[in-house]
C-alpha positions as CSV (number, residue, x, y, z in Angstrom):
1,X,78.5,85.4,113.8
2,X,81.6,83.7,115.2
3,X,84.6,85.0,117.1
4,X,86.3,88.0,115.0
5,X,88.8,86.6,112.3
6,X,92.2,87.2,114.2
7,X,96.0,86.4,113.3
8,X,98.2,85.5,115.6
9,X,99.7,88.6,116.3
10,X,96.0,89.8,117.1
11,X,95.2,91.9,113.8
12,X,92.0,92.0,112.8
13,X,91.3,90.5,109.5
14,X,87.9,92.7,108.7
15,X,89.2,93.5,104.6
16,X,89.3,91.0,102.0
17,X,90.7,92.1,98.4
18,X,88.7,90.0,95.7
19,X,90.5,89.2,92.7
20,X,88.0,88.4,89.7
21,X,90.7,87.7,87.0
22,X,94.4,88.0,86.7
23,X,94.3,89.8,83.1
24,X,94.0,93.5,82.3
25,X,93.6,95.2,79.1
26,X,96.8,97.3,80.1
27,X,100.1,96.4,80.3
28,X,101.7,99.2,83.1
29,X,105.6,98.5,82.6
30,X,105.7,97.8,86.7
31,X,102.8,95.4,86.6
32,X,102.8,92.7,83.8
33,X,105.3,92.8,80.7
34,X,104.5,94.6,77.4
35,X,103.9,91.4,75.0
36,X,102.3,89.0,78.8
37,X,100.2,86.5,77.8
38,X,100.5,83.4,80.3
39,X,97.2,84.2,82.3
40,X,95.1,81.5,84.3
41,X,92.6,79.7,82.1
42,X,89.4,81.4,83.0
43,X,88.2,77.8,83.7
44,X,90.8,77.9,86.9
45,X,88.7,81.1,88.1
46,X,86.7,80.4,90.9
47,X,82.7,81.1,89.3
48,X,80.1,83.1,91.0
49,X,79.3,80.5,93.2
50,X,82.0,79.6,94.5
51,X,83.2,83.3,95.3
52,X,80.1,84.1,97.0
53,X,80.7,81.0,99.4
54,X,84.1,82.6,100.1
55,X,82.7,85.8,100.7
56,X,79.9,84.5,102.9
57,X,82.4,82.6,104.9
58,X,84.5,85.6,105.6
59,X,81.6,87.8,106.5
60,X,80.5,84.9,108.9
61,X,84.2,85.3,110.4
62,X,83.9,89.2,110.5
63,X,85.2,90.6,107.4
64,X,82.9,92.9,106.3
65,X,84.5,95.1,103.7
66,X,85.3,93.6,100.4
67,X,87.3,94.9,97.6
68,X,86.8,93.7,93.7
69,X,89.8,93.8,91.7
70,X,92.1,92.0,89.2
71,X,93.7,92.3,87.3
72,X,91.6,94.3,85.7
73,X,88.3,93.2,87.2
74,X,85.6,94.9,84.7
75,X,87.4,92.0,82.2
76,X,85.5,89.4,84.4
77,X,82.0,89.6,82.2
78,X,79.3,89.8,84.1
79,X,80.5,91.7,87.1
80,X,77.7,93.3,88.0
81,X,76.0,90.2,88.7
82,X,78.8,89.2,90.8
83,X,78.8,92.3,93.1
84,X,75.3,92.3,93.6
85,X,75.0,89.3,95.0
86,X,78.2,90.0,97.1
87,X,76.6,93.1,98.1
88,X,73.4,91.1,99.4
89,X,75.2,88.6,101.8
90,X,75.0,89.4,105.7
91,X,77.9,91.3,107.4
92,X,79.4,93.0,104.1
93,X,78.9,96.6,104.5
94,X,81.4,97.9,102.2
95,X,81.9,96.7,98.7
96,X,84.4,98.9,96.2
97,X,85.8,98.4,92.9
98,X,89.7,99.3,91.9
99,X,89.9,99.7,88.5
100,X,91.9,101.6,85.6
101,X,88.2,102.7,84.8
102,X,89.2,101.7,80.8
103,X,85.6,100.3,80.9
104,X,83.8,102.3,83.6
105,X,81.9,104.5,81.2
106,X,79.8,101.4,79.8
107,X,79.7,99.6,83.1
108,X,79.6,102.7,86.1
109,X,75.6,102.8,86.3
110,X,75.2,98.8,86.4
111,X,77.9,98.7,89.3
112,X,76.2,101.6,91.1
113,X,72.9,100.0,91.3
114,X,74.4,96.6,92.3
115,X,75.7,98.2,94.9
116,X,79.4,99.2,95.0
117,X,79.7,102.1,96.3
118,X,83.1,103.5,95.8
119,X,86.1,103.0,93.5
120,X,90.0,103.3,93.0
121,X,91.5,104.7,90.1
122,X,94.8,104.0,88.8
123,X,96.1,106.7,87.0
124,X,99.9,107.7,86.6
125,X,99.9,110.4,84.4
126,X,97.8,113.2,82.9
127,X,99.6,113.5,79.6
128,X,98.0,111.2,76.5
129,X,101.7,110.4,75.5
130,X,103.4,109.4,78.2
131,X,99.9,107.4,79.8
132,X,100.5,105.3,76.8
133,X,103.6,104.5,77.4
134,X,103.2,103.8,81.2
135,X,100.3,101.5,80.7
136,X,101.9,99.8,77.2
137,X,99.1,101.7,74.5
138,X,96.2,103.0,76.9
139,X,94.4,105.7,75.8
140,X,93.8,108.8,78.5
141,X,90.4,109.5,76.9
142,X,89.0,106.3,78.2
143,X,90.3,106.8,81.5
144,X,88.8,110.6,81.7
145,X,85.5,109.3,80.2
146,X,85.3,106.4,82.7
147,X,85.9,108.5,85.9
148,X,83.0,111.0,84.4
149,X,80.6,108.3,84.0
150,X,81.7,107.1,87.7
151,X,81.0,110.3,88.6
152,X,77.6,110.8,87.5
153,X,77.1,107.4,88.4
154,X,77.1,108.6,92.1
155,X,80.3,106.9,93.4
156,X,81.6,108.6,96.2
157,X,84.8,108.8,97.0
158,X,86.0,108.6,93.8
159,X,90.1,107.7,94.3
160,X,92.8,108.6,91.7
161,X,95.5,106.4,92.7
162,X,99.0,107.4,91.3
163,X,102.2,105.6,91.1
164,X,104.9,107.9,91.8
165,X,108.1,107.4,90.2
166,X,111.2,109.1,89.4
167,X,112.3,110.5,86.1
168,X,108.8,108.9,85.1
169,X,105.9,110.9,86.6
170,X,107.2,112.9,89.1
171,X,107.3,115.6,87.4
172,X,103.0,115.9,87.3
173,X,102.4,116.1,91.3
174,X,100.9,119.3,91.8
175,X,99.4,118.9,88.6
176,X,97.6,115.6,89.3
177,X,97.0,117.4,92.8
178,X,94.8,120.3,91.1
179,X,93.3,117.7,88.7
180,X,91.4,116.3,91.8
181,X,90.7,119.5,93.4
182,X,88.9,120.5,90.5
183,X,87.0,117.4,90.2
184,X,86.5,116.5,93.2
185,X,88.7,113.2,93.5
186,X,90.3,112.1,96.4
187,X,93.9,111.4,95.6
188,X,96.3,109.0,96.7
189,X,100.2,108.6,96.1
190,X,101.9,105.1,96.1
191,X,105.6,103.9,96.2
192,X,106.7,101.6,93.9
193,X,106.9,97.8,95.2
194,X,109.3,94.5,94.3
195,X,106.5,92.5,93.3
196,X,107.8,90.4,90.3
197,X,110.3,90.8,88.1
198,X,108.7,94.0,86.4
199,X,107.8,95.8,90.2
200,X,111.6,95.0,91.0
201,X,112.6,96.9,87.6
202,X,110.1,100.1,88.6
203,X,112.4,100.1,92.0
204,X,114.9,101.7,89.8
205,X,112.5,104.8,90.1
206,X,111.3,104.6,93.6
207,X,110.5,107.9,94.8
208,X,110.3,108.2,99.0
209,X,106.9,109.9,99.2
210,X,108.6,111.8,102.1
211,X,110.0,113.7,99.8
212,X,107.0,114.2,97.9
213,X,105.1,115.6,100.6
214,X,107.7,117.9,101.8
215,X,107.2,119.3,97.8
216,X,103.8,119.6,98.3
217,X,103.6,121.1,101.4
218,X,105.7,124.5,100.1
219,X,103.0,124.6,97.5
220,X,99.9,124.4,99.8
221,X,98.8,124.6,103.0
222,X,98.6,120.6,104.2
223,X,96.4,120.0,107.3
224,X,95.4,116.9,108.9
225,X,93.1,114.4,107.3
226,X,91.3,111.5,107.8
227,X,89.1,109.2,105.3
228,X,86.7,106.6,105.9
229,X,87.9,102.7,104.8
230,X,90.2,99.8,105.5
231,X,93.1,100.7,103.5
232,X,96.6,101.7,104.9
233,X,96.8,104.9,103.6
234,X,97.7,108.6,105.5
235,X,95.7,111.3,104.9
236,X,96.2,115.3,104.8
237,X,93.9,118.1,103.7
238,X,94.5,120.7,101.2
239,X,93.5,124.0,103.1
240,X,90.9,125.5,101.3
241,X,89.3,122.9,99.6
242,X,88.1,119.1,100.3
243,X,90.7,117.1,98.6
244,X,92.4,114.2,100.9
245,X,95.8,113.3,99.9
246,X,96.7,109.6,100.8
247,X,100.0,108.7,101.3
248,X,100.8,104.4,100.7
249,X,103.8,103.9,101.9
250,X,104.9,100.5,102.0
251,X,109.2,101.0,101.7
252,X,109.6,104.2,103.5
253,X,107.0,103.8,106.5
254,X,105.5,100.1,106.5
255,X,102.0,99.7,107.9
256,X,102.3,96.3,108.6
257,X,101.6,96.3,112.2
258,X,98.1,97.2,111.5
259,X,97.6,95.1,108.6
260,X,93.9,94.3,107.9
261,X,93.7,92.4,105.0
262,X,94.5,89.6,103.0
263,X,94.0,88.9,98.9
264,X,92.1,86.4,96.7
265,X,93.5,85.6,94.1
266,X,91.1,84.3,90.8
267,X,91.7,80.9,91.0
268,X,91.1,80.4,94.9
269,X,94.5,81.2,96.5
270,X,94.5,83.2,99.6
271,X,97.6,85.1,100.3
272,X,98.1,86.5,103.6
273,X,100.7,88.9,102.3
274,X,101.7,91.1,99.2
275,X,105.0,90.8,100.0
276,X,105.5,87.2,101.2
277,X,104.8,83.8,99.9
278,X,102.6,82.3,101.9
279,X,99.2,81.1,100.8
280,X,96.7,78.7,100.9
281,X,94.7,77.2,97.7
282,X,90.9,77.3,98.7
283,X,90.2,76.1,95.4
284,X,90.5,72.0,96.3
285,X,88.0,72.7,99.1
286,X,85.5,73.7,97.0
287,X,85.9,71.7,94.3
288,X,86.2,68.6,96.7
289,X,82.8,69.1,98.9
290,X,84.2,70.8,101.9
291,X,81.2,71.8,103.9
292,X,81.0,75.6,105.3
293,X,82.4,74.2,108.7
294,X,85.3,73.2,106.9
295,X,86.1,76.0,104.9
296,X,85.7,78.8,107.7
297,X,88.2,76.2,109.4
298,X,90.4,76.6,106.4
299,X,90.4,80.1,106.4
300,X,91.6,80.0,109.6
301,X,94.1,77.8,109.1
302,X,95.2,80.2,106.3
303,X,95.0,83.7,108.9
304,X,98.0,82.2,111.2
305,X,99.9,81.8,108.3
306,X,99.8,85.7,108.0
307,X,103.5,86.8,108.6
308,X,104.6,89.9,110.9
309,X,105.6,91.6,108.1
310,X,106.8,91.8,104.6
311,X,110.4,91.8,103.4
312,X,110.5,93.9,100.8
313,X,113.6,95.7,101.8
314,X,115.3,92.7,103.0
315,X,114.7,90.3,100.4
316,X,113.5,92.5,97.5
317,X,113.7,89.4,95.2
318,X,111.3,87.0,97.1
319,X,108.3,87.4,95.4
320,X,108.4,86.4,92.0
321,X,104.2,86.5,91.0
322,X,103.0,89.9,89.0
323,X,101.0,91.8,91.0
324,X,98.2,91.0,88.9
325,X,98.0,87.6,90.0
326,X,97.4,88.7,93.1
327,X,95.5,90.9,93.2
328,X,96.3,94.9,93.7
């Protein structure tokens, strides 16, 4: 292997977000607009091949965990293919799935056995009604039925992730919090974000998760926690049981200072940042004979474009992609 991947403020780039499509079969009013259509031609995707030569790459540079998402990625068809044969390259030790688990129930076996081993959730809302209205006409049932067939599947963790936003879903903390205690999910709270023009609307109900914690913590008894994996959340424990509670705070307490990762989007551009601009199109590379040599120089290249840290506060209207294109 060659010298760890490395920006130039000397983070570690060891996490790699995958992005297999840009579309979802949900339309969540702070991701992508109700009646969205203008997706990339899936003919602008990278293919199977040419994601696993990214991912080998990487892994040659020392990233070693690797996250599928979208979009929604159990759109992309095939995708069990896809992760088994990320799952078999040298140096990836940790390959996950985030999903809204729409399709999990017909896909959770296949997925196991080609060797993810543990998925996100998103889920905003334990009441039918108003989860079809978050997520533009989802139905709940799907959702539930996905995370049971996960379950028995033999994903572990299994992560319910949950938007929290005021006057929206706020109202269904504790609830959502003895939802996972019961099942056995690890949970984990997110604040809203800018990204796009439908992430800068949801801002209207951003909810410091500060405040949330504070709530939760009259309720039960919150201890310190910890949970295995790359992401930036903070843990506590629930006293008395084995639910984690992850706090995501990227408004109220950046992480950005220990910022792992960088994103992929579908059609080969790498961006360094979820709340910046810059990228850098792998696709041309590819597509144009680069040898390996060439694209692990690339990547580097790409890694000391990785800015200090992102600007959503500052400049809340800089990034104008959905946060489907990507990559969540």
């Amino acid at each position: 292997m060659t010298t760890q991947l490395t920006d130039r403020l000397g983070r570690k780039i060891e996490y790699l977000r995958l992005s297999v499509t840009d579309r979802c079969d949900l339309r969540c009013f702070y991701c992508l607009p109700k009646g969205f259509r203008d997706f990339e031609p899936p003919d602008e995707w990278l293919d199977f091949d040419e994601l696993e030569r990214v991912i080998a790459a990487f892994a040659r540079l020392g990233t070693h965990r690797v996250r599928l998402t979208g979009g929604e990625p159990l759109v992309r068809r095939n995708l069990p293919e896809l992760a088994a044969r990320l799952a078999r390259l040298p140096g990836i030790d940790d390959l996950s799935l985030s999903t809204n688990a729409t399709r999990m129930a017909r896909h959770a076996s296949e997925l196991r056995a080609a060797g993810v081993s543990r998925i996100n959730v998103s889920l905003d809302s334990l009441q039918a009604e108003r989860f079809r209205e978050i997520t533009g006409g989802g139905k709940l049932e799907k959702v539930i039925n996905g995370l049971r067939a996960a379950r028995d599947a033999g994903f572990a963790p299994i992560k319910i992730n949950m938007v929290v936003m005021k006057g929206v879903n706020d109202d269904e903390v504790e609830a959502m919090v003895e939802f996972c205690i019961e099942h056995g999910f690890t949970l984990r709270f997110i604040e809203t974000m800018p990204v796009g023009d439908t992430g800068r609307r949801a801002s209207d109900h951003f909810l410091d998760l500060q405040e949330v914690k504070a709530r939760l913590a009259r309720r039960f008894e919150l201890l310190p926690g910890m949970m295995p994996g790359g992401g930036p959340a903070r843990y506590v424990q629930v006293a008395g049981s084995d639910l984690r509670i992850g706090f995501i705070t990227p408004m109220s307490q950046h992480f950005c200072d220990t910022c792992n990762r960088v994103r992929l989007a579908a059609d080969g551009t790498l961006y360094m940042c979820l709340g910046q601009s810059h990228s850098f199109a792998l696709r041309p590379l590819l597509r144009g004979g680069a040898s390996d040599a060439e694209l692990e120089a690339a990547i580097r290249q790409a890694i000391d474009m990785k800015p200090e840290r992102h600007e959503f506060i500052d400049k809340p209207g800089q990034v104008i992609r959905f946060m489907s294109m990507t990559g969540g």
